[in-house]
KELOKOL-123764 format. One line per 5 residues: their letters; for each residue x, y, z of N, C-alpha, C, CB. Coordinates in Angstrom, 3 decimals, always signed. Glycine has a CB too. Layout:
% residues N
A	X:Y:Z:X:Y:Z:X:Y:Z:X:Y:Z  ...
END
This chain:
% residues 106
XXXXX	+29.132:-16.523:+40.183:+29.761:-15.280:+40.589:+30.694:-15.552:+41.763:+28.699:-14.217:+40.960  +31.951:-15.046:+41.447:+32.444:-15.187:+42.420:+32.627:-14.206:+43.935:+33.306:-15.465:+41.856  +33.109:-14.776:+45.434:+32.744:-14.067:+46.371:+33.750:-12.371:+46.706:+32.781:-15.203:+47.500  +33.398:-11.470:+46.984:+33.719:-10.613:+46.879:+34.788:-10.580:+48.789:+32.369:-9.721:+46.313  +36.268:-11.111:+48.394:+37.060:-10.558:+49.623:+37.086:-9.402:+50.357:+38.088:-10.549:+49.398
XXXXX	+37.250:-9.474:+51.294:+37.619:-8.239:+52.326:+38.718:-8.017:+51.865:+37.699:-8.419:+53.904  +39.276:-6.529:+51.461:+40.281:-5.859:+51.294:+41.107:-5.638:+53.131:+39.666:-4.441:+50.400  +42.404:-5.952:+53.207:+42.640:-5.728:+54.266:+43.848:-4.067:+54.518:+43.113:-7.209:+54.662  +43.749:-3.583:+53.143:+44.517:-2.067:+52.930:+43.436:-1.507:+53.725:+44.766:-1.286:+51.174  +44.190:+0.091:+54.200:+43.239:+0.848:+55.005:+42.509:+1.640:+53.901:+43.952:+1.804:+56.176
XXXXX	+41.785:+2.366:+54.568:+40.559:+2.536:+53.809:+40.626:+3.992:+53.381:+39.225:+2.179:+54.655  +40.603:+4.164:+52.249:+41.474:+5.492:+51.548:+40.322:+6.659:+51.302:+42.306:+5.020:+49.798  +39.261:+6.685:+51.435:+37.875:+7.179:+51.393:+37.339:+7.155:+53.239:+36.847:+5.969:+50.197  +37.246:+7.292:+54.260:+36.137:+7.287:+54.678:+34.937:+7.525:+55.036:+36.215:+7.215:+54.880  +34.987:+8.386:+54.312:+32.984:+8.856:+53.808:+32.283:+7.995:+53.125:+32.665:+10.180:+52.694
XXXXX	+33.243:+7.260:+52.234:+32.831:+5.938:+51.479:+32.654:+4.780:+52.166:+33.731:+5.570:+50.536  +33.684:+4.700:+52.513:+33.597:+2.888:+53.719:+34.231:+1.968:+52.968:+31.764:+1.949:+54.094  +34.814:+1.085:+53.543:+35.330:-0.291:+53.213:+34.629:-0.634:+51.965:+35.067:-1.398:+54.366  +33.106:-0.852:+52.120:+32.575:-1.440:+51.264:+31.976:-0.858:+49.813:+31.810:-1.938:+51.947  +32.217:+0.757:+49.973:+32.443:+0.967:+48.045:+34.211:+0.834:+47.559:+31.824:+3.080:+47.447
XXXXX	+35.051:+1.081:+48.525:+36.192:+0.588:+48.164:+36.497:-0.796:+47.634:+36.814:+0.768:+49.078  +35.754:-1.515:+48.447:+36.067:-2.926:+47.613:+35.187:-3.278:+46.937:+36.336:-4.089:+48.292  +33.925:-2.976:+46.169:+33.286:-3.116:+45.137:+33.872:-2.496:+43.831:+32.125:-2.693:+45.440  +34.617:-1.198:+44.318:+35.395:-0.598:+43.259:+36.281:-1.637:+42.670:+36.205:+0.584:+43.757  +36.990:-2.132:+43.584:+38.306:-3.072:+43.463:+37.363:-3.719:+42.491:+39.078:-4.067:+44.933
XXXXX	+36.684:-4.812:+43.216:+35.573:-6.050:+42.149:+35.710:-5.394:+41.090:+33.697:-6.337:+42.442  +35.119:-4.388:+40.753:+34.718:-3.484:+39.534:+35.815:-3.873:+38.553:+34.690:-1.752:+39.858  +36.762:-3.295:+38.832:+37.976:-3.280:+37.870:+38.470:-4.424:+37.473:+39.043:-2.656:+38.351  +38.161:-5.397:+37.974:+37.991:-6.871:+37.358:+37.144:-7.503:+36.420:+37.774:-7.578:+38.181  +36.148:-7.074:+35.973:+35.446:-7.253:+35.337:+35.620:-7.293:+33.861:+34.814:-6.665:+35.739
XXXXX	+35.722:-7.948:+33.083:+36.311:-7.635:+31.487:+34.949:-7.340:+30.635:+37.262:-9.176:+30.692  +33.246:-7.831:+31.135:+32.241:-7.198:+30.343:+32.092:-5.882:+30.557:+31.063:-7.745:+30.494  +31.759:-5.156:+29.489:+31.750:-3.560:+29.556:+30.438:-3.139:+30.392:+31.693:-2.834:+27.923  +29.116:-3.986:+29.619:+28.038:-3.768:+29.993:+27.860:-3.974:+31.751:+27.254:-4.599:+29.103  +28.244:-4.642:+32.074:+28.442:-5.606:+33.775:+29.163:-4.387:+34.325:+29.683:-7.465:+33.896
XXXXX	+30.386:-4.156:+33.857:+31.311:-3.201:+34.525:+30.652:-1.611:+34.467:+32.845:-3.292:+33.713  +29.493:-1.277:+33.290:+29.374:+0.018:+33.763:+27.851:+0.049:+34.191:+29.815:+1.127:+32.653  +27.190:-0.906:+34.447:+26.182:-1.213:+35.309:+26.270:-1.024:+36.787:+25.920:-2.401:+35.094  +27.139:-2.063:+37.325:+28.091:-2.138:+38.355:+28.945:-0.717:+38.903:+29.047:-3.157:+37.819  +29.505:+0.124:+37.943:+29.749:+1.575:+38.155:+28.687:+2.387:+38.572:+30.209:+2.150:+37.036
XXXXX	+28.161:+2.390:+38.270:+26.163:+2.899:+38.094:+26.225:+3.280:+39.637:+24.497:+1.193:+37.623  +25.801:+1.977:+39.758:+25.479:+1.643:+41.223:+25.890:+2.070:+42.068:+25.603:+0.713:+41.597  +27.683:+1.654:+42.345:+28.592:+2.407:+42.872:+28.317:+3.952:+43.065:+29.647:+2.186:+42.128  +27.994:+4.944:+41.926:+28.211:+6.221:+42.067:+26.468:+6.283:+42.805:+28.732:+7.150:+40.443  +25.555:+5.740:+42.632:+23.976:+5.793:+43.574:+24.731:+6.148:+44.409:+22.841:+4.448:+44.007
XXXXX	+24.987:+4.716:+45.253:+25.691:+4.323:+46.502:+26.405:+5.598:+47.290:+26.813:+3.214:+46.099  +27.431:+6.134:+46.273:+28.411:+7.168:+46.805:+27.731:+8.387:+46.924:+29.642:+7.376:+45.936  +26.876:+8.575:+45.513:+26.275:+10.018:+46.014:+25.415:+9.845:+47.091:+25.442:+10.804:+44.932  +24.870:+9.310:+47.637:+23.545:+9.216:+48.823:+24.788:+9.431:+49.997:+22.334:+7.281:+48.959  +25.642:+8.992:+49.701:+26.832:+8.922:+50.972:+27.206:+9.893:+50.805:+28.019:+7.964:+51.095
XXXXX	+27.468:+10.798:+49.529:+27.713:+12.181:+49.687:+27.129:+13.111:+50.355:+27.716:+12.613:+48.812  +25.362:+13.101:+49.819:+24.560:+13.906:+50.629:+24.301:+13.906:+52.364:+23.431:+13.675:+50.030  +24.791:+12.545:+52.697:+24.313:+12.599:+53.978:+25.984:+12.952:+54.564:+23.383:+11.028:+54.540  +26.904:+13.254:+54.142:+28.250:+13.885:+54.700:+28.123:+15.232:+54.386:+29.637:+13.311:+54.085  +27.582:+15.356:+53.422:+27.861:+17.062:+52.722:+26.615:+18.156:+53.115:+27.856:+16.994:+50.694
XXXXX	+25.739:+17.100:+52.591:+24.415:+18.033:+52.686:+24.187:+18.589:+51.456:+24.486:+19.224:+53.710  +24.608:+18.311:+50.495:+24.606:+19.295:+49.354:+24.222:+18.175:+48.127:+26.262:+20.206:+49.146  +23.113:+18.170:+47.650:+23.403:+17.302:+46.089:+23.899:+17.446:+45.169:+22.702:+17.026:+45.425  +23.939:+18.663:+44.866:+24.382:+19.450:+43.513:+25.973:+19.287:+43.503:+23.907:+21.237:+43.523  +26.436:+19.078:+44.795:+28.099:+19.762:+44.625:+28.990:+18.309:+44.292:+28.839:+20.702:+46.473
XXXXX	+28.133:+16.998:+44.161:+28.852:+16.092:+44.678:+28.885:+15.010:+43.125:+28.098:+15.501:+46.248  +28.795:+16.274:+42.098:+28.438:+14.923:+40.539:+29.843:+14.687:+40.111:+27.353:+15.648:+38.729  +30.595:+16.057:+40.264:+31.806:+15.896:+39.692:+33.007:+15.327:+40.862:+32.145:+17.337:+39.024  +32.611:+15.364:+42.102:+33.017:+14.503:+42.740:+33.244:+13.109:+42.918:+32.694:+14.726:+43.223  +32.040:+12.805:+42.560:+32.088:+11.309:+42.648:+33.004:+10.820:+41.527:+30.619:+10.645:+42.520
XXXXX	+32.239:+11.143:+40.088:+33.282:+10.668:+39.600:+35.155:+11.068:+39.510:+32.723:+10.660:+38.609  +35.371:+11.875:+39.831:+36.900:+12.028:+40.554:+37.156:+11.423:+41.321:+37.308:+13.017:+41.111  +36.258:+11.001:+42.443:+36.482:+9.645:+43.663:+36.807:+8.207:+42.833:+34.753:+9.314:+44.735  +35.504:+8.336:+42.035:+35.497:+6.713:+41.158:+37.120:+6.817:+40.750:+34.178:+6.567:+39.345  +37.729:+7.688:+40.150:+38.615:+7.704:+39.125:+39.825:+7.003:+40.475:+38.869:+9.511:+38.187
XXXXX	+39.863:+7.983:+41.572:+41.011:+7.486:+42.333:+40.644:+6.573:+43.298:+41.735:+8.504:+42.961  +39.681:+5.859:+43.471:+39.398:+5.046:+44.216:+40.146:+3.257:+43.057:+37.506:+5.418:+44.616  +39.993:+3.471:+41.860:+39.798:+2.607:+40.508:+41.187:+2.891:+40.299:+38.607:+3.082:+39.186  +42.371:+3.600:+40.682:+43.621:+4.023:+40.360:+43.418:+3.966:+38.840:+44.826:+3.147:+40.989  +42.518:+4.796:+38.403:+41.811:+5.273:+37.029:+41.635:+3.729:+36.289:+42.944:+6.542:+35.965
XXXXX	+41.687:+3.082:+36.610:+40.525:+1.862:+35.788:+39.141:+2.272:+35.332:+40.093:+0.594:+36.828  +38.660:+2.910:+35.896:+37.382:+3.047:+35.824:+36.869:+3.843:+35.043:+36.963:+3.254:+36.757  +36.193:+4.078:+34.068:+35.734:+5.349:+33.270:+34.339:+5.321:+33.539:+36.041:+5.365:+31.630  +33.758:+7.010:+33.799:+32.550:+7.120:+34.023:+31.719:+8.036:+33.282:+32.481:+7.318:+35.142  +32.384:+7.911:+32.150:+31.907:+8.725:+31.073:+30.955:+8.296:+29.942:+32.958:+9.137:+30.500
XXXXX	+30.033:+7.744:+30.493:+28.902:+7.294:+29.607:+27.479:+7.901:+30.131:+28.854:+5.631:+29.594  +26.430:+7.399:+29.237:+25.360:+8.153:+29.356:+24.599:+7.783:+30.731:+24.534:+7.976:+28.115  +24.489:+6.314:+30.477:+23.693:+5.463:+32.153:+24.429:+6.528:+32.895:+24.252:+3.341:+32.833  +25.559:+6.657:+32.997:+26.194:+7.370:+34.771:+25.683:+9.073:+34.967:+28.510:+7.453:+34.832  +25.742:+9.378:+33.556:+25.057:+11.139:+33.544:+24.337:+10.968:+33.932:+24.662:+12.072:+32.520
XXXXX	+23.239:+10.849:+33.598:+21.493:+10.054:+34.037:+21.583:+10.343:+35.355:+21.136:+8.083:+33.827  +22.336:+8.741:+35.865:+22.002:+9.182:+37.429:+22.403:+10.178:+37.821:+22.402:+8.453:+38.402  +23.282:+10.958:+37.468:+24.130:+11.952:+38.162:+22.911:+13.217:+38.457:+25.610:+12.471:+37.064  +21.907:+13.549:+37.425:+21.187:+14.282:+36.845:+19.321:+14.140:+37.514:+21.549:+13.863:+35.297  +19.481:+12.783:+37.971:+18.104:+12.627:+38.643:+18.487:+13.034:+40.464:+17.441:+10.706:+38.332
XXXXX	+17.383:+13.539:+40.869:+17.103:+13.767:+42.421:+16.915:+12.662:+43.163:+15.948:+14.542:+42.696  +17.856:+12.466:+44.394:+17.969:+11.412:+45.266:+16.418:+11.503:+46.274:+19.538:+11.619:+46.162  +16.050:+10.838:+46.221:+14.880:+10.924:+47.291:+15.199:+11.071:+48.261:+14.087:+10.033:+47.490  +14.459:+11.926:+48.912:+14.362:+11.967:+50.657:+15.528:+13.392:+50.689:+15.126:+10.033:+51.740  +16.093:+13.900:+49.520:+16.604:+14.982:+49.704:+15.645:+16.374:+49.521:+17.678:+14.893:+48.888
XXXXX	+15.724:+17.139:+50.497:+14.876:+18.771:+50.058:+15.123:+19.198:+49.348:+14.828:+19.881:+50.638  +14.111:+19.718:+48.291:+14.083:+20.487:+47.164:+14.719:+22.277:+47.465:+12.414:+20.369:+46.675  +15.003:+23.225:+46.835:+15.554:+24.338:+46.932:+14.612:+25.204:+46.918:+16.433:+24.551:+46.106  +13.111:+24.730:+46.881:+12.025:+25.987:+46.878:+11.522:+26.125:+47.855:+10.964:+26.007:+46.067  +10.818:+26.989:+47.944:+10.800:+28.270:+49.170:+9.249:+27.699:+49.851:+10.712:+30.407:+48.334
XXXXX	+9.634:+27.007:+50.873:+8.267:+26.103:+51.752:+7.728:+26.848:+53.012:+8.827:+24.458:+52.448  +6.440:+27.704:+53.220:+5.677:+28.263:+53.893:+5.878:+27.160:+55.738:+4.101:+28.279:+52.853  +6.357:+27.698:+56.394:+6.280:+27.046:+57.954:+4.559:+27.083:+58.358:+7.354:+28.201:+59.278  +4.009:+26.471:+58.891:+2.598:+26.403:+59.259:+3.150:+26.723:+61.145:+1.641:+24.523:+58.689  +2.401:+27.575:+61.641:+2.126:+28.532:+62.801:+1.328:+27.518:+63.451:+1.353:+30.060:+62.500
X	+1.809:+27.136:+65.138:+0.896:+26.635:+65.846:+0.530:+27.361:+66.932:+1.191:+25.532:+66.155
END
């Protein structure tokens, strides 16, 4: 495998960081499909957890990401498969649920 360069363009995301920007880049290099939408996968984990802790919101950030992926990838990237729904669709840990939790009185 080869080593993954520092991009020295400024950084067009920064809620994202340097470093899903240039994994994106990696990404789009990739000519296996399976590798490349594995590797996407990840990426959108990565971004949504970075979403929630900028936004606060889980729900608001599925169709985001992938619109980020799309212009981060200057649309290389397609995230329209099932693996990426999936994650999009499971609950990030360590995020609060939306139901209604009793305060305990000291």
């Amino acid at each position: 495998m080869e080593t993954l360069k520092r991009n020295s363009s400024p950084i067009i995301m920064r809620n994202y960081g340097r470093i899903i920007q240039d994994l994106i880049t990696y990404t789009c290099t990739i000519e296996d499909e399976e590798k490349r939408q594995a590797l996407t996968t990840y990426i959108g984990q990565c971004m949504r957890q970075k979403n929630i802790a900028w936004n606060k919101d889980s729900d608001a950030g599925s169709n985001r990401i992938q619109e980020d992926i799309r212009i981060l990838s200057h649309g290389q990237l397609d995230c329209s498969f099932e693996q990426f729904d999936q994650m999009l669709q499971r609950r990030v840990a360590g995020t609060p649920t939306t139901g209604n939790k009793k305060k305990k009185n000291k």
